[in-house]
N, C-alpha and C positions, 0 to 999 in steps of 0.2 A: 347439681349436675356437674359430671365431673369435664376436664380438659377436654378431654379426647369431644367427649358429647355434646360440649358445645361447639368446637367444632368442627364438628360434623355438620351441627343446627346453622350452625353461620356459612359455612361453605358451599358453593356449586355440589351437586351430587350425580348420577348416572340419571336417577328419578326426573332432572329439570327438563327432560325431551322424551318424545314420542316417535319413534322413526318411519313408524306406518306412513305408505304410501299418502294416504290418505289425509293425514294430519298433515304432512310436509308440504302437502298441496293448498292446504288450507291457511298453512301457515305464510309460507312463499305471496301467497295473493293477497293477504292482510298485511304482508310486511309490505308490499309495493304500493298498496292503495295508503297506508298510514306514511309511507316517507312521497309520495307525490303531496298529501294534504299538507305535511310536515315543513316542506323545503320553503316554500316561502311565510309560513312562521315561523321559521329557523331565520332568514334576512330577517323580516320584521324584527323581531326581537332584539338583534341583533343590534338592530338600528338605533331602534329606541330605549336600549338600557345606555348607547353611548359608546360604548364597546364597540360598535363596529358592524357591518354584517358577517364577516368574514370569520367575527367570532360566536357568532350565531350558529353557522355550520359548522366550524370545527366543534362545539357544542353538540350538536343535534350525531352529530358522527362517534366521537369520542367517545362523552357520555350517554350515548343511546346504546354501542354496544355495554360498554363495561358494567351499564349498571344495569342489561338485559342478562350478563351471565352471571352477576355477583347479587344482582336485588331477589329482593324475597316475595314479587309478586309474580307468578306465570305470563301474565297478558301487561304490564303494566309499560308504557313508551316514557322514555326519560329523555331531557334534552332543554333545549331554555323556554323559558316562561313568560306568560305577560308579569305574573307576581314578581318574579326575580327581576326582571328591567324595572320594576318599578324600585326596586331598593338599591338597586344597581346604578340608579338614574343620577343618583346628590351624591354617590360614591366619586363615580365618574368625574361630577365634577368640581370635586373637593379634593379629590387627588389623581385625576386622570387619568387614559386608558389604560397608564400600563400597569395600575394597582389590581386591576380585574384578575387578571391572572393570580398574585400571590392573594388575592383574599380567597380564590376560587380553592387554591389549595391549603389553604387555613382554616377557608370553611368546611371546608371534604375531613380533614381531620376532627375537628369537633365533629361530625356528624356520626364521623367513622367509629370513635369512642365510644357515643351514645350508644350507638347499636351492641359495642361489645359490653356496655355496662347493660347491656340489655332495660332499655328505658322505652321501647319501642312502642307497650301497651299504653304509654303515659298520653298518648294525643288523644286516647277515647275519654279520658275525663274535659274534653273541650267540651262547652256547651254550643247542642243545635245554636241557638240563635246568635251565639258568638262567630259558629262557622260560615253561616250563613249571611249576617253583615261583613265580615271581613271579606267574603267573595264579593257580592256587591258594591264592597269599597273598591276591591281590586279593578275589576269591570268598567267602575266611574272612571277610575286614573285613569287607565289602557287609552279609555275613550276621547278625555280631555289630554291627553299627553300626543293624539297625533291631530290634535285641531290645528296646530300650526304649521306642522305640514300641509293639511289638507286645505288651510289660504294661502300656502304660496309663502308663509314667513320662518321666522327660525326663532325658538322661544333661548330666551337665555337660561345657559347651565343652571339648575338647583332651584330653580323658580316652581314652585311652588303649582301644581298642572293645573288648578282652578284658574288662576291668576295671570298662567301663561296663554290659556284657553282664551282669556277673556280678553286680556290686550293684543293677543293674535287678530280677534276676529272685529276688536275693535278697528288696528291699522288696514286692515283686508278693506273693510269699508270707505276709510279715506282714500284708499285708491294706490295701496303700496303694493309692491312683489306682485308677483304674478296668480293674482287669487284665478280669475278665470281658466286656465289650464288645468289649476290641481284641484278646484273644485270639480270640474269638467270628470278628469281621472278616477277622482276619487269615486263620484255619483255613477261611471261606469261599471265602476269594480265591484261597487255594491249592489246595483240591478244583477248584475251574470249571478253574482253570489248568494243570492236572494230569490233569483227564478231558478235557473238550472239543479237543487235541489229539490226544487218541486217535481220538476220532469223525472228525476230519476234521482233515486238516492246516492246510487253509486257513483255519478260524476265527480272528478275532483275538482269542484267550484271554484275553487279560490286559487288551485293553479290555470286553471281554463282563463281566469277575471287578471290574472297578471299577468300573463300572457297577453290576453288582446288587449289591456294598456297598452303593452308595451307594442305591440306593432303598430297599433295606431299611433300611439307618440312619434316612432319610426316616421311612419307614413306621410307624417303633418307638419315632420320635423318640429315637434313642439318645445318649446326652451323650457325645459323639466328639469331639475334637478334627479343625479341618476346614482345607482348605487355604487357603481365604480368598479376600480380593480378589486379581484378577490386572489385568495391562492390556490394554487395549480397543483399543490402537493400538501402534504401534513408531515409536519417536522417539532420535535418536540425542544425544547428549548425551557431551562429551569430560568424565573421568574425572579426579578432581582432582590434580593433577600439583606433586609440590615434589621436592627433591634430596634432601630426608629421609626424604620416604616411599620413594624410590625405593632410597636406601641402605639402609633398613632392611626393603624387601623382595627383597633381590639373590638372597637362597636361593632365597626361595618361586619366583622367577619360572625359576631355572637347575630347579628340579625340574619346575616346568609345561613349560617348553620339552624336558627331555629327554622327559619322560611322554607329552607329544605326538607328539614326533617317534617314539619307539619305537612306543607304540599305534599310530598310524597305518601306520608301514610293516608291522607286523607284522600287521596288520588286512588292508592292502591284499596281503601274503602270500599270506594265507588265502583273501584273494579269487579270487586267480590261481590257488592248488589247487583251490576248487570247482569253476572254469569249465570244467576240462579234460576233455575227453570231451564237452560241450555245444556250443553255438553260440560262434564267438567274436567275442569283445567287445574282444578286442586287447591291449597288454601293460599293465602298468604301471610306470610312469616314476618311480623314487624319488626324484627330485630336484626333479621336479616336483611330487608328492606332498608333499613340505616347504612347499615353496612356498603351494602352495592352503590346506593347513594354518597356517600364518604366516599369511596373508591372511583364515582364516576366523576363527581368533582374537582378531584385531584386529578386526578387525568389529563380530565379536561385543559387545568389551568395550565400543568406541564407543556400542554400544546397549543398554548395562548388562549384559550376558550374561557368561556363563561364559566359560573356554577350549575350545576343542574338540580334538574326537580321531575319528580312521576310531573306528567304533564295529562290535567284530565282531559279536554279536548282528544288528545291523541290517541288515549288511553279508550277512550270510547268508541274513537273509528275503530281500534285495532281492534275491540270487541266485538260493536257490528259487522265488522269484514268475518267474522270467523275463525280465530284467533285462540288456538289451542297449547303452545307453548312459546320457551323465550327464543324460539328462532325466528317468528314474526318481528319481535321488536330490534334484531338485529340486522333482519332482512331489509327493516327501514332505514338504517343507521347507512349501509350497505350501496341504496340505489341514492342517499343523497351524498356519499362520496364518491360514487359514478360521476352526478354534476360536477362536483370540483375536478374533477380531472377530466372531465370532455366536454362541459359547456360555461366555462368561467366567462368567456367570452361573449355569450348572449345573457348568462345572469349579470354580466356587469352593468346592461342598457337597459335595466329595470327600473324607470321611475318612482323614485321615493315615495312619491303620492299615491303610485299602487298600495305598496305596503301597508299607508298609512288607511286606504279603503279594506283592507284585508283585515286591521286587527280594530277599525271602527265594527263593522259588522262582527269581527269575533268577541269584541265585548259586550258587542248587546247581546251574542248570544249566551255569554255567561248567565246575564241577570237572569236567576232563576224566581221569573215571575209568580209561578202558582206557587211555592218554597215561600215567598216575601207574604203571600195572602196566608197561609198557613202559621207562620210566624208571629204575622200582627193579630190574627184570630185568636190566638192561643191562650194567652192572657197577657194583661199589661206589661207584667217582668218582663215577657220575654219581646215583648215589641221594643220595651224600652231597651233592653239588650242591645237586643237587634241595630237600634236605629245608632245607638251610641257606636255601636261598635265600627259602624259602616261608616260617621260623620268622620269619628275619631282617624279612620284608613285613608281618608281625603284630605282632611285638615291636616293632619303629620306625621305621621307615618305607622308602617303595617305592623311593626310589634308591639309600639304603646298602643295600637288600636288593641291586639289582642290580650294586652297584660290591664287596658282598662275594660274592656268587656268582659275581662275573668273577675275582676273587681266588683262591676256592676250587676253580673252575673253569679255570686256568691254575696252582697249586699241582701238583694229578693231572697237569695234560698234561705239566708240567714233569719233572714225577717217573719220569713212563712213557718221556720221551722220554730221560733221565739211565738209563732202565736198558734200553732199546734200546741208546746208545750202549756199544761195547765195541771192543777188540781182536781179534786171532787170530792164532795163529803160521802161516805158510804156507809154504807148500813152494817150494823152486828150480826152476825150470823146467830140463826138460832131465835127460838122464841124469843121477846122482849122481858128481861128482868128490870126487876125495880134497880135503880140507880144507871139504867144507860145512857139515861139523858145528859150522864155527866161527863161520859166519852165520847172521844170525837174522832174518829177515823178517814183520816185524807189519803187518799190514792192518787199517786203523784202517775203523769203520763205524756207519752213522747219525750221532749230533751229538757238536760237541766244545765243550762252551760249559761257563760256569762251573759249572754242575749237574753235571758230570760230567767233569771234565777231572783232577781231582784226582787219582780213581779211575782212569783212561784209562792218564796218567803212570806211576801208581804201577807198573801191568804191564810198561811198559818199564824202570824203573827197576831190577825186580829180572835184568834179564840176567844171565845168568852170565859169570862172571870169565876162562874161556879161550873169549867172542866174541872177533871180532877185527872184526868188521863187521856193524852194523844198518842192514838196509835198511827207509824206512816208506812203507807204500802206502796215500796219502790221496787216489788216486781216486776210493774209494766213499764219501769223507767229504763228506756230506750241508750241514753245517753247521757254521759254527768259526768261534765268535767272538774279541774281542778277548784275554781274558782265558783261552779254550783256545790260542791263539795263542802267546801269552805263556807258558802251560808247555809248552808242544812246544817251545820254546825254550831255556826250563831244564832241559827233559830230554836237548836236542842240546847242550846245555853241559856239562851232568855227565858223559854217555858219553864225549865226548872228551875230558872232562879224566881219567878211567879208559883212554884209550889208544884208545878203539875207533873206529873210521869211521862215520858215521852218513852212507849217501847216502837222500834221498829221491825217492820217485818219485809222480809224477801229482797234481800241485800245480792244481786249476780255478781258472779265471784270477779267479773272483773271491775265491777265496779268498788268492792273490797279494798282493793288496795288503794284507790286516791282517796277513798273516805278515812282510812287509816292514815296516811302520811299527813292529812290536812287536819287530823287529829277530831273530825267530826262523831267519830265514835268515842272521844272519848269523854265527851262532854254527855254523855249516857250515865244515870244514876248506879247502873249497876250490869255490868258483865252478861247479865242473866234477861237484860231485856233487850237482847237481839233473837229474832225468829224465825223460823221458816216456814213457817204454820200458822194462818188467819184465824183457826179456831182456837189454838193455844194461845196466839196473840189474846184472843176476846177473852178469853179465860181468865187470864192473869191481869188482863185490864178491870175485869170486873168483881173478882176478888182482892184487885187494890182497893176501888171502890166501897166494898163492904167494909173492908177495914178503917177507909178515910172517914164513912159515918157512923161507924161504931165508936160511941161518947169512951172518950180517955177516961178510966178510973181512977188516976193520978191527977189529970188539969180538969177533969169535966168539960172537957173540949171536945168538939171533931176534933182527931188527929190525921189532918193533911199531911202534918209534917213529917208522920210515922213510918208514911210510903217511902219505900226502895227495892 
């Protein structure tokens, strides 16, 4: 593909909008309904990655336009994440709020990269039940990282959310902090948000449920802990930059760039499976999708914000609202910078323990329950997957959870593919001639790779001692790497040094060349017994044959040794 065509591929184009009446209407009312559900998981977020709420919103603003006109999905909402606060969380506080910003824009470059090396396709070799633990790992955190809120305590920086969870609710019971109010709060936010979806789909529950926290808090004057001052304006400001800090945040920013690039495509996925069956809104471009990502990251960070990520929650309202291009996900971007500049002042008296009932109930609505039954039904591998992968998301974190579930998850494939692979004795084509009981014909099938080449070998190895000729038929052989190579080689060695003929037949041409460097062919008696033909194979096997029992006139022997 040349310059010009990529891009084109990677850039905004005339095509990203629809101007019809009708669409712009549609889009307008999905942009309002996703930034009302949007704004108070824009604070949450905010809160709980540590950063702040304020960089929550400048997040949900920043990065929701730039990566609705620069990302490669039509319908997809970008902005902060429960995932991202969770990797955000030990960042926070290992090196403090103000590293958010320059990791946001370190991570936005990796990501930005990615997209132009065009890597974008690379997230669909994730395995289901690898994605599928890792969201339920994420869901557990979210859930366990606001329990200390929700008794009234304050877990200490980088602790570990199992462990902060658990000594939260241990001290809530001796009788510390103010567990009755935020319990109270929190069990509030969760009834509104929990029934008023039933009534009507369209309601926005969870700004409705923070909302009347917050007046009853008002009302009762309850001693709440609250969100605070926010800002009144957005102003961009570059992120203090030295070689130290940047060496000493190489991890954080390689886990934020992977976390985005996966969220995002796998967001923008899911977008593509809702739309089907509806109106369409067109495909989604993953390479593009980096790209807009990288660009809304940086953004962001320039403007003290977060990193972003597609956010599926949001991604889904904007879909069921209606949601026909990217003027929807800017139109959300749009009415939560309205808040910042005309209601800072009533978002500041939002008890923290709302939020923390907001993103209790948004994580259990991750856990995708029937996805978890489907998962463990499926077969063991993939439960085992599954469970490792989601244990490993809670105990330490989200990218060793996903680089050990790709492990665990290619162990099983490995293992199933080493016991597919096998031999078979097969029959001589053609009526039965005298002497064919002295050939032997193995048809090799599925893979021949180090997993299983051991085992493969060992079935030829034990031929019996009056063959006089093995034919092997590696046409249906799927797969054959260096080191299956390499013992089909040591097995054409050892038969001939026991006397026997080894021809092969149906050698695919790519598999030619590793049998060639690994020198397996050349342990072949003669140039002449390679084949592409079963019946000339059997031919030539079984006029070796007559030859090897026709008595030597010179020794009065068989001459086995005559065959070449």
């Amino acid at each position: 593909m040349s310059a010009l065509a990529t891009a084109r591929d990677l850039l905004p184009g005339r095509g990203d909008y629809d101007l019809q009446p009708r669409v712009v209407r549609a889009d307008l009312l999905a942009g309002v309904t996703v930034g009302v559900v949007a704004l108070p998981l824009a604070l949450a977020f905010g809160v709980s990655s540590g950063a702040g709420p304020a960089a929550g919103l400048v997040t949900a603003v920043v990065a929701g336009i730039v990566a609705a006109v620069f990302g490669g999905s039509p319908v997809q909402v970008s902005g902060p994440t429960g995932a991202m606060a969770v990797v955000l969380a030990p960042i926070v506080a290992a090196h403090g709020p103000s590293s958010i910003a320059l990791v946001s824009v370190l991570g936005g470059l990796v990501v930005l990269v990615a997209g132009a090396a065009r890597l974008g396709r690379l997230v669909g070799y994730l395995p289901w039940p690898v994605v599928e633990g890792f969201t339920l790992g994420i869901a557990c955190i979210i859930f366990l990282q606001q329990v200390p809120a929700a008794v009234g305590t304050k877990a200490p920086a980088g602790q570990n959310p199992f462990l902060a969870a658990a000594n939260a609710v241990a001290h809530a019971v001796t009788g510390g902090g103010t567990a009755v109010w935020t319990i109270a709060t929190v069990a509030l936010v969760a009834v509104i948000m929990l029934v008023l979806p039933k009534l009507h789909r369209g309601i926005p529950a969870s700004l409705l449920a923070v909302a009347a926290a917050t007046v009853a808090a008002e009302l009762v004057h309850a001693p709440l802990p609250r969100i605070g001052g926010l800002p009144s304006t957005l102003t961009p400001a570059l992120p203090s930059f030295t070689l130290g800090a940047v060496g000493d945040l190489t991890g954080a920013v390689v886990a934020v760039a992977a976390l985005a690039a996966i969220e995002s495509l796998l967001s923008a996925r899911v977008a593509v499976t809702m739309t089907r069956g509806g109106p369409s809104v067109g495909p989604t471009r993953p390479d593009r999708e980096l790209v807009g990502q990288g660009l809304a990251s940086i953004a962001s960070g320039l403007f003290g914000g977060m990193p972003a990520t597609g956010a599926i929650a949001r991604t889904a309202v904007n879909v069921r609202s209606g949601a026909r291009t990217r003027l929807a996900a800017i139109t959300h971007a749009l009415v939560i910078l309205a808040v910042i500049y005309a209601a800072t002042g009533l978002v500041s008296r939002i008890p923290l323990a709302a939020l923390a009932g907001v993103l209790m109930v948004t994580s259990l609505r991750m856990v995708p329950f029937g996805t978890i039954r489907e998962v463990l039904h499926a077969s063991r591998s993939s439960a085992a997957t599954f469970a490792v992968t989601a244990l490993v998301t809670v105990a330490a974190d989200l990218i060793l959870a996903v680089e050990i579930g790709l492990l665990v998850a290619a162990f099983f494939a490995l293992r199933h593919l080493a016991g597919a692979a096998h031999t078979r004795r097969d029959p001589l084509p053609g009526p039965t001639t005298p002497g064919d009981e002295h050939i032997a014909v193995f048809g090799f099938e599925g893979a021949m790779f180090w997993g299983a080449s051991e085992r493969i070998i060992a079935d030829i190895a034990d031929t019996a001692d009056d063959v006089l000729v093995v034919i092997l038929r590696l046409s249906r052989l799927h797969l054959l790497d260096a080191t299956g190579a390499k013992a089909l080689g040591e097995a054409i060695e050892e038969l001939e040094a026991r006397g026997i003929t080894v021809l092969v037949k149906g050698i695919r041409p790519h598999h030619r060349q590793v049998l060639t460097a690994t020198g397996a062919l050349g342990k072949l008696r003669h140039e002449n017994h390679l084949f592409t033909d079963f019946a000339e194979a059997a031919a030539h096997a079984r006029s070796h044959v007559r030859r090897a029992r026709t008595p030597d006139v010179t020794a009065g022997t068989p001459g086995k040794s005559r065959l070449r």
